[in-house]
C-alpha positions in Angstrom: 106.1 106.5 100.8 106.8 108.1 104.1 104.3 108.0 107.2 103.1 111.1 108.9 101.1 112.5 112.0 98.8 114.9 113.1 98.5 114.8 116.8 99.8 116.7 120.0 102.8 117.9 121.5 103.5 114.7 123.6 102.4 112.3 120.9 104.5 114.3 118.1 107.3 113.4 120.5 107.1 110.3 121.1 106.9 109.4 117.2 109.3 111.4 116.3 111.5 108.9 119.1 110.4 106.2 116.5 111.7 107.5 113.5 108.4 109.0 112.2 109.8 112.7 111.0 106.9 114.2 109.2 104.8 115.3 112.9 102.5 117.9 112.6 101.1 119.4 115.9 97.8 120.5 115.5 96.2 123.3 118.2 93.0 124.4 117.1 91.5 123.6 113.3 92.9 120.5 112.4 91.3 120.0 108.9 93.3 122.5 106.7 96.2 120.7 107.6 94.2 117.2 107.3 93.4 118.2 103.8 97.3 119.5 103.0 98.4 116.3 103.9 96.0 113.5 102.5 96.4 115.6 99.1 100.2 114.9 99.2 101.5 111.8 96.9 104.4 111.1 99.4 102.4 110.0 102.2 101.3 106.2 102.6 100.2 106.3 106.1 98.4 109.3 108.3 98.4 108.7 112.0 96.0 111.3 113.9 94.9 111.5 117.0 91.1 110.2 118.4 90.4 113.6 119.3 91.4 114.7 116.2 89.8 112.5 114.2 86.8 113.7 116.4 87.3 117.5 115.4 87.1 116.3 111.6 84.9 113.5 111.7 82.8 114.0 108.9 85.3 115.1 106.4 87.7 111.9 107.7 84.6 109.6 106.6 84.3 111.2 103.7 87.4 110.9 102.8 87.8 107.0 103.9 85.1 106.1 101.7 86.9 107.5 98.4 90.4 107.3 98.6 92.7 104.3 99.5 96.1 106.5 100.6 96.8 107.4 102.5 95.8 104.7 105.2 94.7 107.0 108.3 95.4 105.1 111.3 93.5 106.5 114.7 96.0 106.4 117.7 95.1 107.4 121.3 97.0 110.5 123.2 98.2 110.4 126.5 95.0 110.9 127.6 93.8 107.3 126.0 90.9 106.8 124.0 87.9 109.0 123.9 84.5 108.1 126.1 82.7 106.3 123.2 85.6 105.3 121.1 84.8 103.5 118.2 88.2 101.5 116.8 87.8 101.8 113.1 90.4 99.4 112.4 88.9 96.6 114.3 85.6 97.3 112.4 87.2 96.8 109.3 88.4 93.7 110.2 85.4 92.2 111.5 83.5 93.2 108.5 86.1 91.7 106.4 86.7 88.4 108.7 83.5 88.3 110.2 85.1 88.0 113.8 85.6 90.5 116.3 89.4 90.9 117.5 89.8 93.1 119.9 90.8 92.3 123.2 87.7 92.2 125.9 88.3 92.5 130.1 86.6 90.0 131.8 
């Protein structure tokens, strides 16, 4: 199974630096290529971009809630994460655990 993204310029570069080779830079209307992608049998893992995931929010919790691959990962952009960022990995886990683990400044 390979991994691929859907993210920015910048991003797309720096994964592509880690040996991901499937980067797809999105511009405008991300969700055409979101559905190309998750409809493919080769990918296991979908990295996108928080603002991305933004653009396409409804159809990515759509998706999430029937299908199991691929796994989409959320991963900040230069710019970092979003105002109002919700980590949906970290939720998972502290459904699933019952504990929260992410990292808190104090």
């Amino acid at each position: 199974m390979k991994i691929a993204a859907i993210c920015d310029n910048d991003t797309a570069m720096g994964l592509r630096l880690a040996g991901i080779q499937d980067c797809f830079v999105s511009r405008d209307n991300s969700l055409p290529l979101f559905d190309e992608l998750t409809q493919r049998n080769d990918i296991g893992i979908l990295f996108i971009t928080e603002r991305i995931a933004e653009q396409i929010g409804k159809q990515l919790k759509e998706f999430r809630l029937r299908n199991d691959l691929p796994v989409i990962v959320e991963i900040p952009d230069k710019k970092g994460h979003p105002e109002g960022h919700v980590d949906f990995i970290s939720h998972l886990i502290k459904r699933a655990v019952g504990i929260d683990v992410s990292k808190k400044n104090r």
